[in-house]
mmCIF file as Biopython writes it, N, C-alpha, C and O atoms, coordinates in Angstrom:
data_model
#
loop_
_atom_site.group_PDB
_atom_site.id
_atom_site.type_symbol
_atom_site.label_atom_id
_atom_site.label_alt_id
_atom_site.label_comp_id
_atom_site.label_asym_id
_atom_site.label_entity_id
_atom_site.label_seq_id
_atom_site.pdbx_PDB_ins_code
_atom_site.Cartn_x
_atom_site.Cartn_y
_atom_site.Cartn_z
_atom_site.occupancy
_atom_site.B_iso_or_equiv
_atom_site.auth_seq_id
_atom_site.auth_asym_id
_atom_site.pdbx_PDB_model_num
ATOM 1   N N  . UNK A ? 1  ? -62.032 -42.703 -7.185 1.0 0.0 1  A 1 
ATOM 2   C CA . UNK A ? 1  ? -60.785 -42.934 -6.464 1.0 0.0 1  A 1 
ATOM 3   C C  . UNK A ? 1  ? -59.766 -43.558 -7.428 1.0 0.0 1  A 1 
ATOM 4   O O  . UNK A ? 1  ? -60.101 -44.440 -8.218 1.0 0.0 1  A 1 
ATOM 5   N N  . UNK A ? 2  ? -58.431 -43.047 -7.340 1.0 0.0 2  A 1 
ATOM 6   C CA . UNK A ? 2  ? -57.231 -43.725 -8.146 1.0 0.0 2  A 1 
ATOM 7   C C  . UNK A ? 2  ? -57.195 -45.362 -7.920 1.0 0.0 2  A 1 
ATOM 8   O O  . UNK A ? 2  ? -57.577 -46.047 -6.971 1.0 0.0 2  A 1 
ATOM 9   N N  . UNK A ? 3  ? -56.728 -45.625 -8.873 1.0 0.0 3  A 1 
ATOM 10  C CA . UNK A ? 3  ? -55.979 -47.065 -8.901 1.0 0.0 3  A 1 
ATOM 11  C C  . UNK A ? 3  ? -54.979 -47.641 -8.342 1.0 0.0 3  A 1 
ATOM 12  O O  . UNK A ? 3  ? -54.071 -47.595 -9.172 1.0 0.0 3  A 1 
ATOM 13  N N  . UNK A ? 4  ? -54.630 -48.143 -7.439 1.0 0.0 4  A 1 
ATOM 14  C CA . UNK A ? 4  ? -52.761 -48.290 -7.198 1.0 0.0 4  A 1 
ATOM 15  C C  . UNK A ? 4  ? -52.419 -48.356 -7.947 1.0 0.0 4  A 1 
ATOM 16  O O  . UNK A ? 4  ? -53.072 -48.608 -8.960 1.0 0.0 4  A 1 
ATOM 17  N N  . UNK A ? 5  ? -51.042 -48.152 -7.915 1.0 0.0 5  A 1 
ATOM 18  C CA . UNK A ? 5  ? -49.797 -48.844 -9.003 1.0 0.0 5  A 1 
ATOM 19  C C  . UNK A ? 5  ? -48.709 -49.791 -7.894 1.0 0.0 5  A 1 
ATOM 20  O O  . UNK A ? 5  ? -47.822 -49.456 -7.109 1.0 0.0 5  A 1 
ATOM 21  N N  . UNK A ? 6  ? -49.284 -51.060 -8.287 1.0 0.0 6  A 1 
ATOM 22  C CA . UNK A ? 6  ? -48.486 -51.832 -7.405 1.0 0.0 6  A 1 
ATOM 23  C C  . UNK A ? 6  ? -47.345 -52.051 -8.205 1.0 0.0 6  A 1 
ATOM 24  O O  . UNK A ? 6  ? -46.333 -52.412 -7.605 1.0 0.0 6  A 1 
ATOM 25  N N  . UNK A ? 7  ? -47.282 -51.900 -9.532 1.0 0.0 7  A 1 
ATOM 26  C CA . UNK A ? 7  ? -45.624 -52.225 -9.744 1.0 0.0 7  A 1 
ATOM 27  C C  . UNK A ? 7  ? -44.832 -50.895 -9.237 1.0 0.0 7  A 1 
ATOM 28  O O  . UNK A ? 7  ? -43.689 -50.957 -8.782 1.0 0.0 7  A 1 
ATOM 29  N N  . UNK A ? 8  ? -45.548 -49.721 -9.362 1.0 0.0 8  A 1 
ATOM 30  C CA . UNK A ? 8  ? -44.548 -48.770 -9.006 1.0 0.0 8  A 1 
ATOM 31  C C  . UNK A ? 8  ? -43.609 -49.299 -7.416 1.0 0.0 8  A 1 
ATOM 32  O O  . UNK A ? 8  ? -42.439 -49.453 -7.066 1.0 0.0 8  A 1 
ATOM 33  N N  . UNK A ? 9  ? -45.141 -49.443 -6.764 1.0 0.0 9  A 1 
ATOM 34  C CA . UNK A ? 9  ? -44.411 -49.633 -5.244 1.0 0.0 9  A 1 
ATOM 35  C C  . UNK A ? 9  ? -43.793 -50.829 -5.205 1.0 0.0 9  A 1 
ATOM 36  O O  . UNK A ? 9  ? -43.480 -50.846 -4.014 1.0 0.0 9  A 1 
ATOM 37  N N  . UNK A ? 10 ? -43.518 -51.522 -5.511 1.0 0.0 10 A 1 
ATOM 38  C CA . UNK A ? 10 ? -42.948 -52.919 -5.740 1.0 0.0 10 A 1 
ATOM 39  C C  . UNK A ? 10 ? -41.323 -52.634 -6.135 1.0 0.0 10 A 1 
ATOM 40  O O  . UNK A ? 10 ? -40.334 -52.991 -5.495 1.0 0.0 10 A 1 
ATOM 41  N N  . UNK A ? 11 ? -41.374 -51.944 -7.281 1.0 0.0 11 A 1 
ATOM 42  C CA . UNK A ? 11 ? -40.005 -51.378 -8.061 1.0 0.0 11 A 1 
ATOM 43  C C  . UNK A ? 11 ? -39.374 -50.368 -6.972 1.0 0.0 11 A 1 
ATOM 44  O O  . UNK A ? 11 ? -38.204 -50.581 -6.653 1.0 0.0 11 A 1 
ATOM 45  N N  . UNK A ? 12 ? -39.946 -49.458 -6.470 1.0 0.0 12 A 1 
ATOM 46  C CA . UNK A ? 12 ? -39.475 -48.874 -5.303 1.0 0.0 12 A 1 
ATOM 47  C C  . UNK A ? 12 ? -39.001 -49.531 -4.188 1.0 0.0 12 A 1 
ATOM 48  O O  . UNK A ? 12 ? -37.874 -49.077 -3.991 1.0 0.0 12 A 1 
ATOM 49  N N  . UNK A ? 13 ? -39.346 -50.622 -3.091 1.0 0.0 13 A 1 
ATOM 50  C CA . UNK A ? 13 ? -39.213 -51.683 -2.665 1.0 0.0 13 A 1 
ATOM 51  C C  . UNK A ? 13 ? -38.099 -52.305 -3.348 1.0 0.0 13 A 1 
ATOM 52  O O  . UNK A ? 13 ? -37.355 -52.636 -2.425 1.0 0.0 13 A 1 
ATOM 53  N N  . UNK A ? 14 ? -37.546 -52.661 -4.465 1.0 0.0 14 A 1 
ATOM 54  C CA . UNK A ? 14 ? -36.559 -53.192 -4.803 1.0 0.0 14 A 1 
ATOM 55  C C  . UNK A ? 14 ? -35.627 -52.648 -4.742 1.0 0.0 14 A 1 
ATOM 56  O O  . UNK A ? 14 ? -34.556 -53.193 -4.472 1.0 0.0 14 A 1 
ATOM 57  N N  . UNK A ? 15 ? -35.761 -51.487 -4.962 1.0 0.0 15 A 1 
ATOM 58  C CA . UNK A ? 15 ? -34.293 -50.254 -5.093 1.0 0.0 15 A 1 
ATOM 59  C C  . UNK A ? 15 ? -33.874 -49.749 -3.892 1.0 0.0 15 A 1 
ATOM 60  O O  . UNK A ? 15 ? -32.757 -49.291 -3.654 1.0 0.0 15 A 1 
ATOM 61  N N  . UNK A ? 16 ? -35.337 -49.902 -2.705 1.0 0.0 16 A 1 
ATOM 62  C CA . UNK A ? 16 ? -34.729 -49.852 -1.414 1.0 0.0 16 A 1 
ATOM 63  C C  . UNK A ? 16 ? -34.145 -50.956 -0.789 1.0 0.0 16 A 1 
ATOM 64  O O  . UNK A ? 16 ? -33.303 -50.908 0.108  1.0 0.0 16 A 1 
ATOM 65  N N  . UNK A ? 17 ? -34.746 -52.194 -1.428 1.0 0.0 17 A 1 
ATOM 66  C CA . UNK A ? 17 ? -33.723 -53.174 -0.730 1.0 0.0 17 A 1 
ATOM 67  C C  . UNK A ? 17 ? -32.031 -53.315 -1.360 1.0 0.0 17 A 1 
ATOM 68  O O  . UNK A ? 17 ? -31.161 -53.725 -0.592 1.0 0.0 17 A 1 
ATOM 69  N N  . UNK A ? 18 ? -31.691 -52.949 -2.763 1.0 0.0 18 A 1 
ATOM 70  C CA . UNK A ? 18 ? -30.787 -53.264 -3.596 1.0 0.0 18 A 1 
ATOM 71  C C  . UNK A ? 18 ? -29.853 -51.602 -2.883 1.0 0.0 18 A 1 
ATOM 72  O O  . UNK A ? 18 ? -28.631 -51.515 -3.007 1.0 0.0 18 A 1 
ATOM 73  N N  . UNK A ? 19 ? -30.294 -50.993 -2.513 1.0 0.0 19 A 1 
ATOM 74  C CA . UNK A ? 19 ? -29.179 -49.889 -1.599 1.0 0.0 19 A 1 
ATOM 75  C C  . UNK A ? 19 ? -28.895 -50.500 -0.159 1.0 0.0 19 A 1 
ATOM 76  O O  . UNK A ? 19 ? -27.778 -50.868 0.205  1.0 0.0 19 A 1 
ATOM 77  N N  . UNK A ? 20 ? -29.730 -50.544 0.400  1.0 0.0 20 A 1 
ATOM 78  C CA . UNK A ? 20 ? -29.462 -51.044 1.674  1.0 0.0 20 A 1 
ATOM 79  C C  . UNK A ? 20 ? -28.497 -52.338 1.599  1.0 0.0 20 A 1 
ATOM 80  O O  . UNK A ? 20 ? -27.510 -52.257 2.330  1.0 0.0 20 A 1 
ATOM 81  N N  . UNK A ? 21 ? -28.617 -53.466 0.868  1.0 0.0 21 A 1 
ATOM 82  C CA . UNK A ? 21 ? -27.507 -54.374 0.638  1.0 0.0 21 A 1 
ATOM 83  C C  . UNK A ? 21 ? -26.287 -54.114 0.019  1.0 0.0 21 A 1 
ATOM 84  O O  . UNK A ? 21 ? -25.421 -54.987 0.081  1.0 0.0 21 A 1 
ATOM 85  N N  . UNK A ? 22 ? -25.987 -52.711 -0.771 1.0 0.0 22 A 1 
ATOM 86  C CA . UNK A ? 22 ? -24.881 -52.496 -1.241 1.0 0.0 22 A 1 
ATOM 87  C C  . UNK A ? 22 ? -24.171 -51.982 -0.261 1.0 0.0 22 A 1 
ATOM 88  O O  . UNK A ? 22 ? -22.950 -51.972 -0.108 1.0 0.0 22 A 1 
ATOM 89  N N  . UNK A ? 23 ? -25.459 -51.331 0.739  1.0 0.0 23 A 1 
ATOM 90  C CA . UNK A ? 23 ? -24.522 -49.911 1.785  1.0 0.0 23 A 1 
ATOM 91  C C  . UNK A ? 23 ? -23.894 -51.156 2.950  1.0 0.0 23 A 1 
ATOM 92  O O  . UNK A ? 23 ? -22.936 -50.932 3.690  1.0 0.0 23 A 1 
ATOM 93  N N  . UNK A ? 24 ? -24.585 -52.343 2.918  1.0 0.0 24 A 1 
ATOM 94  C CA . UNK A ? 24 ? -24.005 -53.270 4.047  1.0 0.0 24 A 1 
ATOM 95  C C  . UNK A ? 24 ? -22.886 -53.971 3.771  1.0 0.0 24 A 1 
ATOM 96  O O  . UNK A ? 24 ? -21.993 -54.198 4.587  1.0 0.0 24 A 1 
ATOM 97  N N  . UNK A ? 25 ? -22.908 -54.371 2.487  1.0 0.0 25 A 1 
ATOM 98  C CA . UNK A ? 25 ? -21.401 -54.673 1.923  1.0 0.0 25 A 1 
ATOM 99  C C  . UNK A ? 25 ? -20.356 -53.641 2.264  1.0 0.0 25 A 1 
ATOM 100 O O  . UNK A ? 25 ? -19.293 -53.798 2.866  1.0 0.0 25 A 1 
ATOM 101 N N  . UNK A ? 26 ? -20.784 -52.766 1.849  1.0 0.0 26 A 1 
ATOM 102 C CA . UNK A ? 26 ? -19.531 -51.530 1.856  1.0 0.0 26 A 1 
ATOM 103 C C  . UNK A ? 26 ? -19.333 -51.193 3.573  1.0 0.0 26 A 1 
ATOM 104 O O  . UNK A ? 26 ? -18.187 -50.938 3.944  1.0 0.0 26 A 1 
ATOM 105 N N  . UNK A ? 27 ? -20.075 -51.195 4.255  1.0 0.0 27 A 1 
ATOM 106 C CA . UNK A ? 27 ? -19.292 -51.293 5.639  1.0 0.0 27 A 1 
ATOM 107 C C  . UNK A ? 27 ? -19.048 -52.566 5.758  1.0 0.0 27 A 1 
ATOM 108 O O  . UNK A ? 27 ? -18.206 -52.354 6.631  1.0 0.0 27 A 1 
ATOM 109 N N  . UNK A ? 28 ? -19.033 -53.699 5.660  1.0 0.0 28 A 1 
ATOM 110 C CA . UNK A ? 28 ? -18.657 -54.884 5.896  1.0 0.0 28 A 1 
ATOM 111 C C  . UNK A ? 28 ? -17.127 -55.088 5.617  1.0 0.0 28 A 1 
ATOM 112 O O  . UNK A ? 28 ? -16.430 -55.863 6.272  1.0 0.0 28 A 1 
ATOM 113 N N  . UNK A ? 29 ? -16.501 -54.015 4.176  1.0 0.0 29 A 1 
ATOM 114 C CA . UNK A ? 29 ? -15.535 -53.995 3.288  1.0 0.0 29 A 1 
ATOM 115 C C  . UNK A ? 29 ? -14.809 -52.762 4.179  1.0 0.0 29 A 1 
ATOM 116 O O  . UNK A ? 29 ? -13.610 -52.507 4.059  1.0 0.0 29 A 1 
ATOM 117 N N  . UNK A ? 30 ? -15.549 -52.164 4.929  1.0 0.0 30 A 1 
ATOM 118 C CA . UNK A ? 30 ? -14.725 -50.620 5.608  1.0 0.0 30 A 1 
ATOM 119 C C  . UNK A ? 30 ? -14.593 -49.571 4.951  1.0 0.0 30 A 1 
ATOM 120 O O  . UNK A ? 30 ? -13.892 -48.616 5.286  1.0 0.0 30 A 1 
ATOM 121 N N  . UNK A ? 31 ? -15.461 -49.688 3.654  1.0 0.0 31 A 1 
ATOM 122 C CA . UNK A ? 31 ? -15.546 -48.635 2.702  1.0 0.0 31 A 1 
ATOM 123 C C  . UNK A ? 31 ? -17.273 -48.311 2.888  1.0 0.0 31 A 1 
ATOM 124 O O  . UNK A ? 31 ? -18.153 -48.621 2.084  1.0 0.0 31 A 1 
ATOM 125 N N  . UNK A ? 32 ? -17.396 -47.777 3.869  1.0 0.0 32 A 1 
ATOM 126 C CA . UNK A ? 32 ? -18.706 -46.988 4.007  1.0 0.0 32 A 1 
ATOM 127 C C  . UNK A ? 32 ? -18.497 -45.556 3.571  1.0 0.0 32 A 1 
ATOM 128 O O  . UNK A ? 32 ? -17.531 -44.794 3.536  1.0 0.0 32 A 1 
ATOM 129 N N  . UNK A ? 33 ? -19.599 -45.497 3.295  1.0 0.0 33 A 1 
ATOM 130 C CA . UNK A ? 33 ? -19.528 -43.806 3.033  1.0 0.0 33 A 1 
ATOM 131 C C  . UNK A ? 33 ? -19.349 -42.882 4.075  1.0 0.0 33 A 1 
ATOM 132 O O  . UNK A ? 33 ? -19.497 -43.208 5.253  1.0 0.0 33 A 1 
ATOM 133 N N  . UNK A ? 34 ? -19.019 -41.675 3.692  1.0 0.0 34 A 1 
ATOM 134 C CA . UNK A ? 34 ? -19.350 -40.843 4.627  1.0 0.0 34 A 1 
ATOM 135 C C  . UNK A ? 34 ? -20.356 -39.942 5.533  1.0 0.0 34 A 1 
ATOM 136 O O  . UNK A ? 34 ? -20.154 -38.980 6.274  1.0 0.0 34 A 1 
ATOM 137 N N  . UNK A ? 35 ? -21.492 -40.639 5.172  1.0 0.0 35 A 1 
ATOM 138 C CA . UNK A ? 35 ? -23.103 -40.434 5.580  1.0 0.0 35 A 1 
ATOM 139 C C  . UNK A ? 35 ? -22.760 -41.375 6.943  1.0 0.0 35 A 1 
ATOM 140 O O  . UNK A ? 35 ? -22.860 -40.912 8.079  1.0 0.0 35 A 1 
ATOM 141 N N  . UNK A ? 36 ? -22.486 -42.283 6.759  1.0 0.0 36 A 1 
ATOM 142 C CA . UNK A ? 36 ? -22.847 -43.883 7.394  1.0 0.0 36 A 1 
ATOM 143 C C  . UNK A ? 36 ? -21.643 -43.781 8.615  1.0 0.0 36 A 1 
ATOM 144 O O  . UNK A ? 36 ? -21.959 -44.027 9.779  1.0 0.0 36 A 1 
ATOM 145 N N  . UNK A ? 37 ? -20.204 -43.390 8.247  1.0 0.0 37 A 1 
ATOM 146 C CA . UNK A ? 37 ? -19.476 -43.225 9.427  1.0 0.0 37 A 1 
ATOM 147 C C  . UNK A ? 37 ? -19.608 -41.759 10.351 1.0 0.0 37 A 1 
ATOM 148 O O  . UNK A ? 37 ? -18.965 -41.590 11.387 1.0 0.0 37 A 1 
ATOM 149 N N  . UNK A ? 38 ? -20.518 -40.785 9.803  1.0 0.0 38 A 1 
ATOM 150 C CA . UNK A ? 38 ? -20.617 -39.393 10.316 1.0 0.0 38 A 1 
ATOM 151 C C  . UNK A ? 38 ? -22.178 -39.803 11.340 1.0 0.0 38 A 1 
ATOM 152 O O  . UNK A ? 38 ? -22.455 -39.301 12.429 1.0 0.0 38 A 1 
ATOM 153 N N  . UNK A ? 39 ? -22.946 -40.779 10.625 1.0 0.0 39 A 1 
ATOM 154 C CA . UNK A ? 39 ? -23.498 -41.027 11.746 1.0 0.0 39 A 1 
ATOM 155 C C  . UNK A ? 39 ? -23.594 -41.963 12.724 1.0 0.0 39 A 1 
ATOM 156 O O  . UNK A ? 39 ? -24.729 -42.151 13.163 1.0 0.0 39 A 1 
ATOM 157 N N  . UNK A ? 40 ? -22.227 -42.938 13.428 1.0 0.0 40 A 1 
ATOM 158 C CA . UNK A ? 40 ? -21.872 -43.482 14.179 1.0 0.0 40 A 1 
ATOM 159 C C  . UNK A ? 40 ? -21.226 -42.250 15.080 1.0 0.0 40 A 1 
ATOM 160 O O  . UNK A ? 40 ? -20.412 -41.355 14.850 1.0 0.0 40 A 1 
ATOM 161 N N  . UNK A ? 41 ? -22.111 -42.722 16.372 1.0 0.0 41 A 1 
ATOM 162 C CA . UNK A ? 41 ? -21.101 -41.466 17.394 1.0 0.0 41 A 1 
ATOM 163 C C  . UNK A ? 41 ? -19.768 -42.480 17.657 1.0 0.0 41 A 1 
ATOM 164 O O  . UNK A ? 41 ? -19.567 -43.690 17.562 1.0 0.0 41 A 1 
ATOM 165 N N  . UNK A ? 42 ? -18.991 -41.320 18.034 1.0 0.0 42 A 1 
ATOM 166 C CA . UNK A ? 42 ? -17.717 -42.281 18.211 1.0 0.0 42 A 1 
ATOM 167 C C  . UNK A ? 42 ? -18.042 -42.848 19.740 1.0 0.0 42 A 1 
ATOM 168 O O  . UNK A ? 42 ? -18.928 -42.452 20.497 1.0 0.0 42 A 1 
ATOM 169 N N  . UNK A ? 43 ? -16.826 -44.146 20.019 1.0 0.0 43 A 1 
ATOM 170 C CA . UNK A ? 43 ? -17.287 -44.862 21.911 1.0 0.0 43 A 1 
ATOM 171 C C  . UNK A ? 43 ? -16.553 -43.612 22.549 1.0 0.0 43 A 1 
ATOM 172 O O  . UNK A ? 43 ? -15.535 -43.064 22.126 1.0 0.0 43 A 1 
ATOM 173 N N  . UNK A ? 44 ? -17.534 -43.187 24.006 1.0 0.0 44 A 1 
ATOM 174 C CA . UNK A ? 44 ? -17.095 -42.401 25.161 1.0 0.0 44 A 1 
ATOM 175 C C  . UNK A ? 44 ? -15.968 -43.157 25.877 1.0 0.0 44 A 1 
ATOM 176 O O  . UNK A ? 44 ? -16.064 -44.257 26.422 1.0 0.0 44 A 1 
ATOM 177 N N  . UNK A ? 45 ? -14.858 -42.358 25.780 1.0 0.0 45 A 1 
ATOM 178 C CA . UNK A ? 45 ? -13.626 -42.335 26.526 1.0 0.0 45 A 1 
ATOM 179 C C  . UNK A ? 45 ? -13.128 -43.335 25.842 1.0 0.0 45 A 1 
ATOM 180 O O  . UNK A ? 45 ? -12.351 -44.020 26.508 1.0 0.0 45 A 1 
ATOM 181 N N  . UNK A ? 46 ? -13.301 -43.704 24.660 1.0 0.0 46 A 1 
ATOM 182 C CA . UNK A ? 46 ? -12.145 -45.036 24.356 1.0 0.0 46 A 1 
ATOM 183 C C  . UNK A ? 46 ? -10.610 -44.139 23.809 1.0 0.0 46 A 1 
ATOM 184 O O  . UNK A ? 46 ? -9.551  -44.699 23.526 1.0 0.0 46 A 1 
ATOM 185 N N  . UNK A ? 47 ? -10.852 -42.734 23.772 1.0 0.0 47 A 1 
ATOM 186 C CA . UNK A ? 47 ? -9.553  -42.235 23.206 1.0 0.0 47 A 1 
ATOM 187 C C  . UNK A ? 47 ? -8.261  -41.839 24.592 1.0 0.0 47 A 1 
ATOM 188 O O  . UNK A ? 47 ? -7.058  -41.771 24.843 1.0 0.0 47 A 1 
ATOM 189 N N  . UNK A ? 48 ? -9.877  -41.646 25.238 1.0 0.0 48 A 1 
ATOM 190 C CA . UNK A ? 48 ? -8.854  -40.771 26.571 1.0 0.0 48 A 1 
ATOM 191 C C  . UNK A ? 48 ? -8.512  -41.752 27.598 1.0 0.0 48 A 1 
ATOM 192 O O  . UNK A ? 48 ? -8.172  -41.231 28.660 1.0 0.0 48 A 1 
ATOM 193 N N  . UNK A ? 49 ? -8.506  -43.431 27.568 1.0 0.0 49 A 1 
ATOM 194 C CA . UNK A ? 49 ? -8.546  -44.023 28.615 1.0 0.0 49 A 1 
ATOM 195 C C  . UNK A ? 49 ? -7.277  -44.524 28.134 1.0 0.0 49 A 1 
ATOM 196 O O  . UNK A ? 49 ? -7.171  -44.691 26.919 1.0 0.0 49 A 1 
ATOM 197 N N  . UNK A ? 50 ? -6.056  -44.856 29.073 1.0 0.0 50 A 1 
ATOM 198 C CA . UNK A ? 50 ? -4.745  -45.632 28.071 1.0 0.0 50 A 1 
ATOM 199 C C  . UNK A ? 50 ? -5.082  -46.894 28.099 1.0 0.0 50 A 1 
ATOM 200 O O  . UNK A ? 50 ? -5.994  -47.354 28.786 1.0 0.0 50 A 1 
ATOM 201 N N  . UNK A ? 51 ? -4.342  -47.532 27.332 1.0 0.0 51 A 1 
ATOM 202 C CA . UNK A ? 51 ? -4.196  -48.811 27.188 1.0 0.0 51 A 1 
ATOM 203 C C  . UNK A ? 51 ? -3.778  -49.739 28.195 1.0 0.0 51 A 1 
ATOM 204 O O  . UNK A ? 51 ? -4.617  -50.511 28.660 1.0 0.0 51 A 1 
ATOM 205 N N  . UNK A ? 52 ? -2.558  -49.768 28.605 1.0 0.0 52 A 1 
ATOM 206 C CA . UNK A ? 52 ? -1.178  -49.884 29.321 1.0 0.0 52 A 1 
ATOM 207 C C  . UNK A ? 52 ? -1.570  -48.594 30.910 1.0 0.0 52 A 1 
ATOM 208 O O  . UNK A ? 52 ? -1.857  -47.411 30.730 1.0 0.0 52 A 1 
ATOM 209 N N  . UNK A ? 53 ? -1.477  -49.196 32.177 1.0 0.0 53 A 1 
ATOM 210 C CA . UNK A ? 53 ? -1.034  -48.609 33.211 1.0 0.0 53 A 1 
ATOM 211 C C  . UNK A ? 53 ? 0.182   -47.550 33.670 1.0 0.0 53 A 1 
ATOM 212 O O  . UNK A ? 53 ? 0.336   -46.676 34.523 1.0 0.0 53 A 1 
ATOM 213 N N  . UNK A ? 54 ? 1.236   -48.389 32.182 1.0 0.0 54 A 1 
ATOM 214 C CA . UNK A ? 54 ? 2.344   -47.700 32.435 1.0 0.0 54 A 1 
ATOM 215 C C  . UNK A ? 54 ? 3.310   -48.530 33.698 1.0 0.0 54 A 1 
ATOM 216 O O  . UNK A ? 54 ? 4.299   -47.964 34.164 1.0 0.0 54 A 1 
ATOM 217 N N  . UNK A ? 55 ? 3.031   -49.448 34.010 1.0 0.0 55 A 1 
ATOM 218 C CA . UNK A ? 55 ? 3.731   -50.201 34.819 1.0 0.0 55 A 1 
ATOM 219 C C  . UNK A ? 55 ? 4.803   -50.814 34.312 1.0 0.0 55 A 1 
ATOM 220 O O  . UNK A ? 55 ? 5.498   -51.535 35.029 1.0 0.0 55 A 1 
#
């Protein structure tokens, strides 16, 4: 049977945490990518409801 390679998975583990904290900055900043805002559905009816009554 193989050996692990715990540094591999370890180093992997780092690079997934060191993206995930860049990608949270960058929506934090409103500069998310376009992966990250394509998969937010937009809110139901917040376009079609007015603001104002119009009164």
């Amino acid at each position: 049977m193989a050996k692990p390679n715990y540094s591999f998975e370890k180093r992997r583990k780092e690079l997934a945490k060191k993206k995930k904290k860049e990608e949270k900055s960058k929506r934090k900043l409103g500069q998310g990518t376009k992966e990250t805002q394509a998969e937010q559905p937009p809110i139901a009816g917040a376009q079609d409801t007015p603001t104002d009554n119009g009164i």
